[in-house]
N, C-alpha and C positions, 0 to 999 in steps of 0.2 A: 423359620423355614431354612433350609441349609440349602447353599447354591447348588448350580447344576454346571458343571463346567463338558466342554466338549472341543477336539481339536479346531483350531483353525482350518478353513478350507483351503490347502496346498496349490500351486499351480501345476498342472501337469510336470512344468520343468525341474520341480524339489525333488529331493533325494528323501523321500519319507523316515528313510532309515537314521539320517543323519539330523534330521529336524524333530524327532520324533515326541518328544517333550521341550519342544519350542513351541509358544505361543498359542493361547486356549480360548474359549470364547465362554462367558459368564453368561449364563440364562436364568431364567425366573427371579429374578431381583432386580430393583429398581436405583439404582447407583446413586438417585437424589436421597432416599431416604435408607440407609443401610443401618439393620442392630450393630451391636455391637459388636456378636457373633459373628452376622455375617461380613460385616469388615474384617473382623478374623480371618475369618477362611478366605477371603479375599487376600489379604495379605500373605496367607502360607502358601495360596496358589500363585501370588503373582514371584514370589522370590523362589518358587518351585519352574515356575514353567517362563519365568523371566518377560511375559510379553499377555496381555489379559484386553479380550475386546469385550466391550458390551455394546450391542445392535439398538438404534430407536431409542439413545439415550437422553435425548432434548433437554441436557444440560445448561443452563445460564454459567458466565463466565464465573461467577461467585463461586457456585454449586460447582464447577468444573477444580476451580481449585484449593476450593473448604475441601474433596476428595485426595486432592495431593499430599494437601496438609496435613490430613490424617495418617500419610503414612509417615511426616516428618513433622509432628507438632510447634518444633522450634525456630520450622524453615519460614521466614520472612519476605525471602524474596525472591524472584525470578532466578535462575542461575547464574545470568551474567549481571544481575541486578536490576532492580527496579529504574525502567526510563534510562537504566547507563548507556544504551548502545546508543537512544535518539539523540543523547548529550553528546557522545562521542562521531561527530563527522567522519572521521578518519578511519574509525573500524571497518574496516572489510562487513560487518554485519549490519552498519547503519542503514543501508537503503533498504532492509529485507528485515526485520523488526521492527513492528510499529506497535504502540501498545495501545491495548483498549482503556482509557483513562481511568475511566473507574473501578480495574482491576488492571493494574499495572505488569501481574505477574502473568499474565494472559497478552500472546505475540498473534500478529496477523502476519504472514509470510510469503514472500514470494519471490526467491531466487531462478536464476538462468543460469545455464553452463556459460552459456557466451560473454558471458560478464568476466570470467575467473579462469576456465581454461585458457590453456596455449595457442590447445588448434579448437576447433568448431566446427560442429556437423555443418554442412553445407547447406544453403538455405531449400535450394530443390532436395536434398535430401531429408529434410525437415519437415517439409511441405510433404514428402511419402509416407511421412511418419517414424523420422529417426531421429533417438534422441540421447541420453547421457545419464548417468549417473553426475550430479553437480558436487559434492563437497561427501566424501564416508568422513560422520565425526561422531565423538560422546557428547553428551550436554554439559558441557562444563565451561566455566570462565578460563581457567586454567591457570590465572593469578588474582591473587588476593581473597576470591571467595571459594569457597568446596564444592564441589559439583554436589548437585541435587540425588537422591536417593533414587526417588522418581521422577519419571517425566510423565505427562497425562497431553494427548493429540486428540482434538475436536473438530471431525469433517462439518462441520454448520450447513455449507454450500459445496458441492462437489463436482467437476468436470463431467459431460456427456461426451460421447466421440469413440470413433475407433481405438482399438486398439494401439501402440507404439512400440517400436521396435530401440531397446537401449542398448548401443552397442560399444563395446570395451575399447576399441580401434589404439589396441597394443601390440598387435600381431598374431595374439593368439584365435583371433574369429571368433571369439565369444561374443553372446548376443544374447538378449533375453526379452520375451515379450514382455510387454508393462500394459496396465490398462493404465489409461489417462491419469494425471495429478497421483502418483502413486508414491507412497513413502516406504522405502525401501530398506526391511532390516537384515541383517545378519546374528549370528549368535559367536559372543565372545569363548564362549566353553568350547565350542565345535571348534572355532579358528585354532585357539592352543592345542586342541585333542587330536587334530590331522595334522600338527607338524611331525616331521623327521626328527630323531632323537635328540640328534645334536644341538637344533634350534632350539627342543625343550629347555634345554640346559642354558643356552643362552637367556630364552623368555624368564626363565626360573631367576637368574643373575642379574636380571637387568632393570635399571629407570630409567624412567626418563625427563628431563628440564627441560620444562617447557620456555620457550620466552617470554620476558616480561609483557604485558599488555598484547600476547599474541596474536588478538585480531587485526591489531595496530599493525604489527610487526610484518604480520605477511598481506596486506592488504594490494604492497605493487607486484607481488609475484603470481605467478601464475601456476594452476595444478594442471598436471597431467592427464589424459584422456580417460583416465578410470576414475577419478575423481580421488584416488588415494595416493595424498599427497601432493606433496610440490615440484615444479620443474624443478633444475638447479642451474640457476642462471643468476644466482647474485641479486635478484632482485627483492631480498627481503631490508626493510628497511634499518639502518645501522642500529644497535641500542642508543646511541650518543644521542641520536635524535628523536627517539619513544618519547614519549608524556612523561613528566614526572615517576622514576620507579623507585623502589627499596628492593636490595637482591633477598632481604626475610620473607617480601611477599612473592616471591617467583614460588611456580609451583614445583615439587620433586615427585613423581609417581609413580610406584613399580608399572612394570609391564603386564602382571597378572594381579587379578584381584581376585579374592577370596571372599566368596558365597557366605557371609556370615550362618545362613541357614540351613544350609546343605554342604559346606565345606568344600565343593567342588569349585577349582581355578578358572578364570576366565582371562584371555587377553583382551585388553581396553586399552588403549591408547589414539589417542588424534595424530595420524601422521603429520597435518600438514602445521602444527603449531609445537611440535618436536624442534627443540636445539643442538640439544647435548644428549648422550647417553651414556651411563655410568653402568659399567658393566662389573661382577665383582668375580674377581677369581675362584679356580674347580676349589668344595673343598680338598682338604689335607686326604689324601687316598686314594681321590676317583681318577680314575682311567682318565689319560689325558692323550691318548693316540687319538690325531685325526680329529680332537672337539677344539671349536673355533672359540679364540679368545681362552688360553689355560690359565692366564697370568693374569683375566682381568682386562680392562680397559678403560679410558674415559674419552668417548668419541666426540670431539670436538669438533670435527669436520664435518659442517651440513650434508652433500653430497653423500659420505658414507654413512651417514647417520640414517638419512633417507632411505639408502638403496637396501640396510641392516632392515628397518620395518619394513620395505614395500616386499623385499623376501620374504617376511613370516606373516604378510597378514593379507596377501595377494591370493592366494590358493582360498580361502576360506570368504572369499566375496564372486566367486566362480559360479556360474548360473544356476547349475542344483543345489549349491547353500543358498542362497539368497530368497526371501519371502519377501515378495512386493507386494502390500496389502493395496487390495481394490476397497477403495473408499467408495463408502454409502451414504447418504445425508445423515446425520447426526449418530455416526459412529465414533466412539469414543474408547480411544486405545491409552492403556498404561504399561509403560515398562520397566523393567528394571536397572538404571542408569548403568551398572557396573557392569552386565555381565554381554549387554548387547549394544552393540552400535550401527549405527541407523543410517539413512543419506536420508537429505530432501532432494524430492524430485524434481527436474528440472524439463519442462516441455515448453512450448512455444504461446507468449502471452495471448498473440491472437488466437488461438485454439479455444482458449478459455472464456473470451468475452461473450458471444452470443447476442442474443438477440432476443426482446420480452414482447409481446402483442399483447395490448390490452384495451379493453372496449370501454371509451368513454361512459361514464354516467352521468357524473355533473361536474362540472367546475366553480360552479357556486358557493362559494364557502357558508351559507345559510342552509343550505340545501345538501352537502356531503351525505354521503353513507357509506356505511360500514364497509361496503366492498368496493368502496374507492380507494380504500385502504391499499397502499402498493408495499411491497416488502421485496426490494430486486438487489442484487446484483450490484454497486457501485460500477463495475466496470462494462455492465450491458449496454445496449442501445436500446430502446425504451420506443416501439414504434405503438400509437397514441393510434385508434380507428375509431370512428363514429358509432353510434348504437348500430345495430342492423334494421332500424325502423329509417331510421335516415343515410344508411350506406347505400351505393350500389355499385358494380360493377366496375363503375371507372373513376371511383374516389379514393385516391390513393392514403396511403396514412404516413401523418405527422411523427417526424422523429428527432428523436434528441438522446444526450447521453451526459454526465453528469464527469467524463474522466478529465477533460481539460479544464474545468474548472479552479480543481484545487489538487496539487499531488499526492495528498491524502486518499484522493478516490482512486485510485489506479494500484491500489490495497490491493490483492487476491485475497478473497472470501472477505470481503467487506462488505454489507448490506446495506441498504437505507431504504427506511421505512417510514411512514409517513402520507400525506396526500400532497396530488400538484393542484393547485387551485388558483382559480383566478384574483387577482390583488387590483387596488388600486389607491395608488400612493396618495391620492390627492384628489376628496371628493368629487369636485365640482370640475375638475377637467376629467373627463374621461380618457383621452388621448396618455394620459399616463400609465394605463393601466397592463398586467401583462403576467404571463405566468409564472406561478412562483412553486419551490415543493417545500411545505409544511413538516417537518422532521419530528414526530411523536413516536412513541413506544409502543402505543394502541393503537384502533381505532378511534376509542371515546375520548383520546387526549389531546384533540388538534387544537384546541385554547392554550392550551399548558404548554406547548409546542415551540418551535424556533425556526425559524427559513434557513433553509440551508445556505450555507457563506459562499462564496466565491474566493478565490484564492487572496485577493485583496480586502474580505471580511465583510464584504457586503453581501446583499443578498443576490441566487441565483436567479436570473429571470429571464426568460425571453420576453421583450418587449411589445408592446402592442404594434411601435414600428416595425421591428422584424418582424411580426407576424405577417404584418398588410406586405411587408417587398419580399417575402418568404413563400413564394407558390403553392410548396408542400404544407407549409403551418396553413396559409391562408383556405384552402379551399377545405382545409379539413376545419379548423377550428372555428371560425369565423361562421359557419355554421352551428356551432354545435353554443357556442356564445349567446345567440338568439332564444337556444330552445332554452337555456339555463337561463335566459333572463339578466344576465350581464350588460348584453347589449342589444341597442336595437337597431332596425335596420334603417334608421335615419341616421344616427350614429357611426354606423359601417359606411352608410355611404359618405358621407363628410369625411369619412378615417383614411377612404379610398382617393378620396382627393388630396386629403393633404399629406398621405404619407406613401399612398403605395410607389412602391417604386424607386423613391428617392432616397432608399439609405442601402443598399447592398449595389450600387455601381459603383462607390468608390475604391480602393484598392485596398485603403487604409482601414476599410469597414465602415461599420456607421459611427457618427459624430455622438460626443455624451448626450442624453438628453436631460434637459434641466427643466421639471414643473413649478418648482421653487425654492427660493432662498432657503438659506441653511439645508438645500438635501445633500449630503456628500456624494462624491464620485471622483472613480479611480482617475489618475492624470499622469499621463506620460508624457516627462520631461524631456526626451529624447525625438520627440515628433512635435508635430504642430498641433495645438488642439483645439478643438473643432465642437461646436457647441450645437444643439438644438435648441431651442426653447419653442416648449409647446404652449399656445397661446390657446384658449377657449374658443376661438375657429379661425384660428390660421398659428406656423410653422415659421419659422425663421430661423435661417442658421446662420454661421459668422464665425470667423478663428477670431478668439478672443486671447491667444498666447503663441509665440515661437516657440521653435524647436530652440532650445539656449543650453542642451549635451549630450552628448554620446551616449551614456545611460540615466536610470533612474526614473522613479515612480512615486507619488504621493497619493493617499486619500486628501483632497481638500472637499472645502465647503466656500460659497459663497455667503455673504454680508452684506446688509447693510451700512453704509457710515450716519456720520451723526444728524449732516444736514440732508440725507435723505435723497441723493444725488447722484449716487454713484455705489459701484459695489466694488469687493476688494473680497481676495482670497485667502482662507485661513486654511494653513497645515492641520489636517488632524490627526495623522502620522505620517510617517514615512515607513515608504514598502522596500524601497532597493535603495541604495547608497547613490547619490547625485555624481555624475563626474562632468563636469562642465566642459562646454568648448574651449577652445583658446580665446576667443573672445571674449567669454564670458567668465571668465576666473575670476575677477571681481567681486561676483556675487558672491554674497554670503550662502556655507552648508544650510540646506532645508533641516528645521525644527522643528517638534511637533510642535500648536500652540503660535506660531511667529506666522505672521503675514507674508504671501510670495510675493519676492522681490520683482522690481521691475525690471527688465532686460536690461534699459540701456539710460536706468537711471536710478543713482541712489536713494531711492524712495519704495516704498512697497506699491503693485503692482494695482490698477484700477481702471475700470469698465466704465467707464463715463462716454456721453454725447459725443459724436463725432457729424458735423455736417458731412464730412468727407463719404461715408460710411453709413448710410439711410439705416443697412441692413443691421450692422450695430446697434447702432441708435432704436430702431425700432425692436429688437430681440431683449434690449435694457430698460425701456419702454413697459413691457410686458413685465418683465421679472418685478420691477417697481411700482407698479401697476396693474394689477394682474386682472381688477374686474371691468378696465377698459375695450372695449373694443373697437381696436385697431383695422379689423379690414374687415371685409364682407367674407361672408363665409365661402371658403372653398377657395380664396384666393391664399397663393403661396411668393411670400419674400425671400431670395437666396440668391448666393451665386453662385452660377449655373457650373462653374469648376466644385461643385463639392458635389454635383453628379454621379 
């Protein structure tokens, strides 16, 4: 069956005329399973009309770039490389490519103008809905590897909201409506086709050298209000001090590229990773009154190098050229890398997170079903409400949100899927117990599954303590805990004694909780830490360590020793680099694997009997003892400073 192709729907502000064979929309074909044929025609239409959408393409990342592939069989990798940016700290592109693991060549992305411009929309004027063009570029590394033939863009998740206003704020008053999260192209053919003669002549004469490692290179400078190009302020980083480079792999690229399939010229080039320009002389005969550069040139001077592109390629990103695609959920755009160049869009992160309401069913992990299944948003807020057999009125709902956890979730268009379900670390105390979210692909996979980690690699959880000193978890969950069978309401009550209340006054937050030996948990070396231990009915808290430096964090675990006496703490990594007080230099760097030292003695560090210290005593008591019982139920040991 042969495609059916049909324009792109235009924004009132395009110049039809001038767009006219830009960008097509592919219909009656399914882009997962294409013949041969119609990847033919697929391809004659996409190097034809340079920009090809297909609508409700529910593409998997594989399938998204097994389709790339086919129009570059030999291409291997991503354009700036597989995983190179997340290697590379220093890139200007590192914070804003992440890759999806199991297809490397596959980016989640999410840039700001306020990161990169000079100046920045104003936050009230933000807040009205004003915004930027962030970065006009091609997809290219631009040293050491070839830009990719095609590029392929996957809306997965897409922004709801007003409308936004991008504006140019160069002087000229240009402005162009955008709908939300918009990826904004231009057409390289059109930019060369409306310059004035003389520019052609230069475009026609000219490369351009790029800098070595250019992400690197321009990563402290700052671009201009139109996103095309760089200020000129010196602030691009010297070569001397680039990464390792060889000047064979710097890139050389003309100014116009030639349509292998239609022959027609396009200007492409990246203003803002431009060095040099090599311009080459009129030939032998042509008319040289009044045409800039007769003799050639090799523009070595950033500044005029700059000001030479922002001339010839400013007039063709002007409001009637410009096509700002409104993204749909699973629309899938391919372009043609040479002939068009693109900007990512840049709106306000708050805009984009939102908010998900979803109605309890069970939290039982025996008891799941299918439409507990949650598939949100990484960066949403997630608010939790009761069935409506047990809602009313004035039960407010439970909220939580997944983005401070780990800085991987604060991804744009990151999802997590999966169920949140009740856990409980440690049979026979319940007081352990607390919410966790299960991370599967399906529904039917929550065995096969993994708890989603926390920035420190443990699992996410709201605790059964925060629940009880948590007003808003409490009065929702703790109900809904009953109906699932989790817990009962002897339980709750006892839970209410010995925990409500008592871990959200402190400033520092709540204390680790520990149900027992060998469970790890994160430890910041820079504070005092501050322990729970939940006893089988009763709580006991205690600092069981100094603050001994200014930074630094470990996972440890507690131990037993030999003669059964006392416990002692084992590294099981380390998360941040230690830096000690001055009193404390002594100590030896945390190891994984090595026992924490004692403050203020050369020996490693241990929890043993203290008469001085009942509450010690008693909280080590239980860890070493765990099936004794220590107080009557519902009594609480502490001091009253961990309030």
């Amino acid at each position: 069956m042969a495609i059916e192709l049909a324009p792109v729907p235009l924004p009132p502000t395009a110049d039809s005329s001038k767009l006219a064979d830009f960008g097509w929309e592919v219909k009656g074909v399914d882009p997962r399973s294409l013949t041969d044929a119609q990847l033919k025609e697929i391809q004659d239409a996409l190097y034809t009309y340079d920009l090809l959408l297909f609508r409700n393409a529910n593409v998997t990342p594989e399938q998204q770039y097994a389709l790339k592939k086919a129009f570059d069989p030999k291409s291997e990798n991503y354009g700036h490389g597989n995983n190179a940016t997340e290697n590379t700290p220093k890139s200007i592109l590192h914070p804003h490519l992440k890759t999806i693991p199991r297809v490397p060549q596959a980016k989640l992305q999410h840039p700001s103008h306020r990161r990169f411009h000079k100046t920045v929309v104003s936050a009230e004027d933000e807040a009205a809905g004003a915004t930027r063009f962030y970065r006009w570029h091609m997809d290219a590394a631009l040293y050491d590897l070839s830009p990719p033939r095609v590029t392929t863009l996957y809306g997965l998740q897409v922004p709801k909201g007003p409308r936004q206003t991008c504006r140019y704020d160069d002087g000229s008053g240009d402005e162009l409506p955008v709908p939300l999260g918009t990826t904004a192209f231009v057409s390289g053919k059109t930019m060369f086709g409306i310059l004035p003669r003389e520019l052609k002549s230069v475009a026609v004469r000219t490369k351009v050298k790029y800098a070595p490692h250019p992400y690197v290179w321009m990563t402290p400078a700052r671009a201009n209000s139109t996103g095309l190009g760089l200020e000129s302020e010196g602030r691009e980083v010297p070569l001397s001090e680039l990464p390792p480079w060889e000047e064979a792999r710097r890139k050389l690229y003309p100014v116009l590229w030639r349509n292998p399939h239609t022959g027609e010229l396009s200007f492409q080039v990246h203003p803002c990773g431009a060095a040099e320009l090599l311009i080459e002389p009129l030939p032998e005969g042509a008319a040289r009154d009044g045409a800039p550069f007769p003799d050639g040139a090799h523009l070595t001077d950033l500044p005029a190098a700059s000001d030479l592109l922002y001339t010839m390629q400013r007039p063709a990103i002007a409001p009637s050229l410009v096509y700002p695609h409104d993204w749909q959920e699973n629309d899938l755009v391919l372009f043609h890398n040479a002939p068009s160049c693109i900007v990512l869009w840049a709106h306000s992160l708050q805009r984009r997170s939102g908010f998900i309401i979803r109605r309890i069913n069970n939290f039982n992990p025996q008891r799941l079903h299918s439409s507990d299944f949650m598939n949100v948003p990484s960066m949403a807020r997630i608010h939790l409400r009761l069935p409506r057999q047990l809602q009313d009125e004035v039960t407010p709902s439970s909220y939580f949100d997944f983005r401070h956890a780990h800085p991987t979730y604060t991804a744009y268009n990151m999802r997590i899927m999966g169920y949140i379900y009740y856990h409980v670390a440690y049979p026979r105390q319940f007081l352990s117990g607390g919410l966790r979210f299960r991370c599967c692909d399906s529904p039917y996979s929550f065995e096969g599954g993994k708890d989603l980690p926390d920035c420190a690699g443990l699992p996410w959880e709201i605790s059964l303590p925060v629940i009880f000193g948590t007003s808003r978890h409490a009065v929702v969950l703790l109900r809904q805990f009953i109906t699932d069978g989790v817990l009962t309401d002897e339980q709750i009550t006892v839970g209410r004694r010995l925990l409500g209340g008592n871990f959200t006054k402190a400033q520092k937050g709540p204390p680790t909780l520990i149900h027992e030996i060998g469970q790890p948990f994160a430890m910041n070396i820079s504070a005092e830490t501050r322990v729970c231990v939940l006893g089988p009915h009763a709580t006991l808290r205690a600092y069981i360590y100094p603050r001994v430096a200014e930074s630094g964090s470990a996972v440890v675990s507690l131990e037993k020793t030999a003669n059964d006496g006392e416990l002692r703490m084992r590294i099981v990594r380390v998360l941040s680099e230690c830096k000690y007080l001055p009193e404390h230099q002594h100590m030896p760097p945390l190891a994984p694997g090595s026992l924490l030292p004692a403050p203020h003695r050369p020996v490693p560090w241990s929890w043993t009997y203290d008469e001085r210290s009942p509450v010690n005593s008693a909280a080590l008591h239980c860890l070493l003892h765990p099936t004794h019982h220590f107080l009557p139920p519902g009594e609480v040991v502490g001091d009253e400073d961990l309030n």
